[in-house]
N, C-alpha and C positions, 0 to 999 in steps of 0.2 A: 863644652858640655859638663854640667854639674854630676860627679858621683857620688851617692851617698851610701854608705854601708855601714850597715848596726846590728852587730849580734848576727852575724851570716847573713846577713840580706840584704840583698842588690834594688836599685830602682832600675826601671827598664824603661826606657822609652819609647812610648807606642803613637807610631803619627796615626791622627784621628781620634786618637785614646785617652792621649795625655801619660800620666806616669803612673806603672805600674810597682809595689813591694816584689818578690821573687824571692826565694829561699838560692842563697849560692847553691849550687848542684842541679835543681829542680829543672826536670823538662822542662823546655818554654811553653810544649804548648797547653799545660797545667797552668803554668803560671799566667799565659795569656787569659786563660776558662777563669780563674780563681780572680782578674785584675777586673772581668768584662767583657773582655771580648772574646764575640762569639766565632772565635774562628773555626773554620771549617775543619773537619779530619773523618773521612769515611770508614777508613781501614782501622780504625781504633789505633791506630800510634805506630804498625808497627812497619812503617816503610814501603809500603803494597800500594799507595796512592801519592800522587801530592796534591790533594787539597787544601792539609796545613800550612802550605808555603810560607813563608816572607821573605825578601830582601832588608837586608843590611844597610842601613846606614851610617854606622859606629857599632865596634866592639864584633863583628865577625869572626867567631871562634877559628883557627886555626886545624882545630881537630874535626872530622869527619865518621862518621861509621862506615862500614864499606857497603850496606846497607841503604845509606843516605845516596853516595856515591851512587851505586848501580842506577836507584830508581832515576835520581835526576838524570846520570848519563842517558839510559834509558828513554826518557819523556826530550830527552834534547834540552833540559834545564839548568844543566851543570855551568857556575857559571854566572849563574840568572838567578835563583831563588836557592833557598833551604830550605829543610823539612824542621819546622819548630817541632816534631815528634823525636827528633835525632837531636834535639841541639841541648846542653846543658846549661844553665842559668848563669854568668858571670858581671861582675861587673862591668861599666861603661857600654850596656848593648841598645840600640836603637834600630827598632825594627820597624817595617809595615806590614800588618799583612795581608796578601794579594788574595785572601779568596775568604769572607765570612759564609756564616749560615744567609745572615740576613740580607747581601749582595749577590747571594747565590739562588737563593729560594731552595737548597738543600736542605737537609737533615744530619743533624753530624753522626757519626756513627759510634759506636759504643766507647764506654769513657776509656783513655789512655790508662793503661798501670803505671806506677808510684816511677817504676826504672825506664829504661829505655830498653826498646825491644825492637826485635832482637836481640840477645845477647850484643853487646856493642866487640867489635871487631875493630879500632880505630885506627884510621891512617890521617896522614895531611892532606889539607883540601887544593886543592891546583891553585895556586896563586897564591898560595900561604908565603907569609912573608919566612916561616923554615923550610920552605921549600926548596932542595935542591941546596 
């Protein structure tokens, strides 16, 4: 996989998408809204749903919020998907995501803020390669 970074900014790989810019740091799911896709997030970003999902194909951040954690525990997801509302922008990331506006006939729900929200609480995700 090609990574290219310029002046803090990552390409991201979106299957169905093709490649998106990303500010390093930036939500994904900013950075997905910002590249075109319209994916889905009800709860406005802050961990209360998972609509925003995607699974990972390359570049699966290692860090978690505990936040992230709960819901997916929660939903039975952990695992399975991540909340692009919980995840940071880094290089080498190739994602899908599993729920749009326009594959849903939803409505997305109010725009995410600029941080991640919850205050982020972070831990390692189960299967992190520092895990354990």
């Amino acid at each position: 996989m090609l990574v290219r970074m310029t002046q803090g900014n990552v390409t991201v790989q979106v299957q169905g998408f093709g490649e998106i810019q990303a500010h390093e740091g930036e939500r994904l799911v900013l950075a997905l809204e910002r590249g075109g896709v319209d994916v889905l997030h009800r709860c406005g970003g802050v961990a209360r749903c998972t609509t925003c999902r995607v699974s990972f194909q390359e570049g699966e951040p290692d860090a978690m919020t505990a936040a992230e954690f709960d819901k997916l525990t929660e939903k039975g997801l952990l695992g399975e998907a991540r909340l692009s509302c919980q995840i940071e922008c880094t290089a080498g990331m190739s994602v899908t995501p599993l729920q749009t506006a326009s594959s849903s006939g939803l409505e997305p729900g109010k725009a995410p803020a600029e941080q991640i929200e919850p205050e982020p609480i972070w831990t390692t995700r189960p299967g992190a390669s520092t895990e354990g």
